[in-house]
Structure formats: structure tokens, C-alpha cells
N, C-alpha and C positions, 0 to 999 in steps of 0.2 A: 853318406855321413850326414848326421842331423846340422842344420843348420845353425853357428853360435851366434848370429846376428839378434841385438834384441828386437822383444817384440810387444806390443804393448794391449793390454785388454782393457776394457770398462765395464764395468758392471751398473745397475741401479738396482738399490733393494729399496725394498716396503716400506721399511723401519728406520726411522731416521733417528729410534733411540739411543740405539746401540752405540758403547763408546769406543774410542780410536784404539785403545789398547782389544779388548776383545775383537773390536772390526780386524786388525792385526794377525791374531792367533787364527781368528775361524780362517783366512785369507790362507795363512802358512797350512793350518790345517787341511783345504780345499787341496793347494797344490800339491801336498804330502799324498792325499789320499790320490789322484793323477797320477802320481809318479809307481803308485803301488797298482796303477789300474785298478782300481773300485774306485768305477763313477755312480753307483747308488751313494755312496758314502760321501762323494765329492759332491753330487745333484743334493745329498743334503742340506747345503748350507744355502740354498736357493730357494726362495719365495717360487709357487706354481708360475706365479703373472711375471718373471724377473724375465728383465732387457740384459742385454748380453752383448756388448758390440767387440769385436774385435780387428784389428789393422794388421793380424798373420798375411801375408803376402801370399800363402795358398789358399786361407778359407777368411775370406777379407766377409766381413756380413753383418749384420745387425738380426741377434737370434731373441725371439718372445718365446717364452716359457719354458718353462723346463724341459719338454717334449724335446723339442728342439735342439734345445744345449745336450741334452744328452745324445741326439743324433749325431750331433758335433764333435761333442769326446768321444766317442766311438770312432767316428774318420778320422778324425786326429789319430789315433793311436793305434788303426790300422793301418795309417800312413808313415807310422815311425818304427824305426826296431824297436824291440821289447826292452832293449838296454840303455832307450836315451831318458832321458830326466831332463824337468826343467829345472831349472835354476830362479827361485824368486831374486831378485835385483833390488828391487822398489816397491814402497805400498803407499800411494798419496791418499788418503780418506777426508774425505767433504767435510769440515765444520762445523758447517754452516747449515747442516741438517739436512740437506738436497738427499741423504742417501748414495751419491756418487763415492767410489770407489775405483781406482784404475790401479793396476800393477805392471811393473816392466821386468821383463825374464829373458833369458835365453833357453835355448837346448845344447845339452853335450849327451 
């Protein structure tokens, strides 16, 4: 049974344009396309050069580029049944222009 404990990610993107309402949608977007498994679709919303840190208590790590993260949704989600989903929780977005973004979710 998937784990419902939350779990908390970070991201840093490129663009510190981007405003908090769209930083918002692409984010819900990202986990929508996850929960459908299409990580071409979810790897979309990621700069090649993006940092990717995450505190999952099975794949705890700090992942550089895209290559990567997509290695990582892929274990991830051979790791899970095909029937769990996440749950977004929370979406805290940087201000202050850093580019930082973190989300807090569970699994059911």
C-alpha cells in the first residue's frame, strides 16, 4: 500500500520570470501528467540544466537535468502500483525571483 505520509520536493528553474499564478498551474500540471504517467509530458515543464532535490525517504537525492529526473520518474513509478496518485498538498513559489519552488504531497 503506497505510503500517505507527506513528502516534500524542490525544484530550481532558470526563469525567474515566471509568475506565481502560472508557476502554480504548470506545477498542478507537472503532477497531473505523473499521475497519468507521461513523463515526456511532465519532463516538459523542466529546463535541460534543472536541480531537482527531493526528501522521499526511498529516493532521497539531489537530481541535475533532465536525464536524470526522468530516470527518477521512471523508478518512481515502477516502484508504485499503477493505481496510486499523488496528491498535491502545497505549492510555496520564491518571490523573490531565486526561481525556487517546493511542493508538499502525499500518495494514496
Amino acid at each position: 500500500k503506497p505510503s500517505s505520509s507527506s513528502k516534500t520536493t524542490t525544484a530550481t528553474t532558470s526563469s525567474s520570470t515566471t509568475d506565481t499564478t502560472t508557476t502554480r498551474s504548470i506545477i498542478e500540471e507537472y503532477f497531473e501528467a505523473w499521475n497519468e504517467r507521461d513523463f515526456e509530458k511532465a519532463l516538459s515543464f523542466f529546463e535541460d540544466d534543472c536541480l531537482y532535490e527531493t526528501e522521499d525517504p526511498v529516493f532521497v537525492g539531489v537530481l541535475n537535468g533532465k536525464d536524470e529526473l526522468r530516470q527518477h520518474l521512471i523508478k518512481n513509478a515502477d516502484a508504485l502500483p499503477s493505481s496510486c496518485q499523488i496528491i498535491l498538498d502545497g505549492i510555496a513559489v520564491d518571490t523573490q525571483g531565486n526561481g525556487n519552488i517546493a511542493t508538499k504531497w502525499h500518495l494514496e
